[in-house]
N, C-alpha and C positions, 0 to 999 in steps of 0.2 A: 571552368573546372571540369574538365574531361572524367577523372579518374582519381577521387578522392582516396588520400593515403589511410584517411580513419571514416571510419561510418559507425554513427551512433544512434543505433540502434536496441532493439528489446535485449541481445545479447550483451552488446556490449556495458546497458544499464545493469541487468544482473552479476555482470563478473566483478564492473568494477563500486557499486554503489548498494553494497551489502551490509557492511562495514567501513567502518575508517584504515583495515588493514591493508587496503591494496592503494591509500593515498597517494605515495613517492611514486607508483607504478602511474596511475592512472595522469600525476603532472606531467610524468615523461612522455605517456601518449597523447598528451594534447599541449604541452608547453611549445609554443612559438609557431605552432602550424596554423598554415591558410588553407589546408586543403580538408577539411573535415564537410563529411556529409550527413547532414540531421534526421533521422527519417522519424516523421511523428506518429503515432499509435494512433489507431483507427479510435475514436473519442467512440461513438455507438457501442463499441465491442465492449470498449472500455470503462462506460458507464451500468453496460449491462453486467462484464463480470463485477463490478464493485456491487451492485444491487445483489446480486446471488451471494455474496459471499457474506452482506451484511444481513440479508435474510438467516441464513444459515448461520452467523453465530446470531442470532436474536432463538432460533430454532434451538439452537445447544444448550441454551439458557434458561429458556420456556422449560424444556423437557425434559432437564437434566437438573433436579432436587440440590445435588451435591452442587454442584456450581454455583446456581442460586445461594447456597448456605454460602459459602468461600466469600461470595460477593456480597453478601451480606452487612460486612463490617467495613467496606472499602465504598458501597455506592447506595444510592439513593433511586428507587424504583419507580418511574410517573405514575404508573397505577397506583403504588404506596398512596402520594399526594391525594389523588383522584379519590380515591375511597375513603381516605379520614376526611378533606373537606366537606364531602357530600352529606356528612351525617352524624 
C-alpha cells in the first residue's frame, strides 16, 4: 500500500469519535476499504498528558470548596475512609 486513501489518525479520531453524530459519515469512510493507514499515538506523550490532566482535576477538587460540596452527595472521599477508620 503505497498511498493510503484514509489515515487514522489524532485528526481523524476527533472529527469522527466525539459523538455518535457523525456515525453514517464515518461507515462511509471506512466501509469496504483496504487501503486505510493507522498511525498510533506516541503512548509516552500520551501517558504523560493523561497524568497532568488527572492531576489537575484532583487539583480543582482539593482547592475548589464548591466542587467538593456538589460532590459530596454523588462520591465517596478515600481520605473520608482513612480518617474515620483510624480513630
Amino acid at each position: 500500500m503505497e498511498h493510503a486513501r484514509v489515515v487514522i489518525d489524532r485528526a481523524f479520531v476527533d472529527k469522527y469519535y466525539v459523538n455518535n453524530d457523525r456515525d453514517k459519515e464515518l461507515y462511509k469512510e471506512l466501509e469496504n476499504k483496504d487501503d486505510v493507514l493507522v498511525i498510533f499515538p506516541d503512548v509516552v506523550r500520551l501517558a504523560k498528558d493523561l497524568c497532568k490532566a488527572m492531576h489537575d482535576c484532583v487539583a480543582v477538587v482539593r482547592d475548589n470548596p464548591v466542587y467538593r460540596w456538589v460532590l459530596e452527595d454523588k462520591t465517596t472521599f478515600y481520605d473520608y475512609w482513612i480518617d474515620t477508620q483510624s480513630g
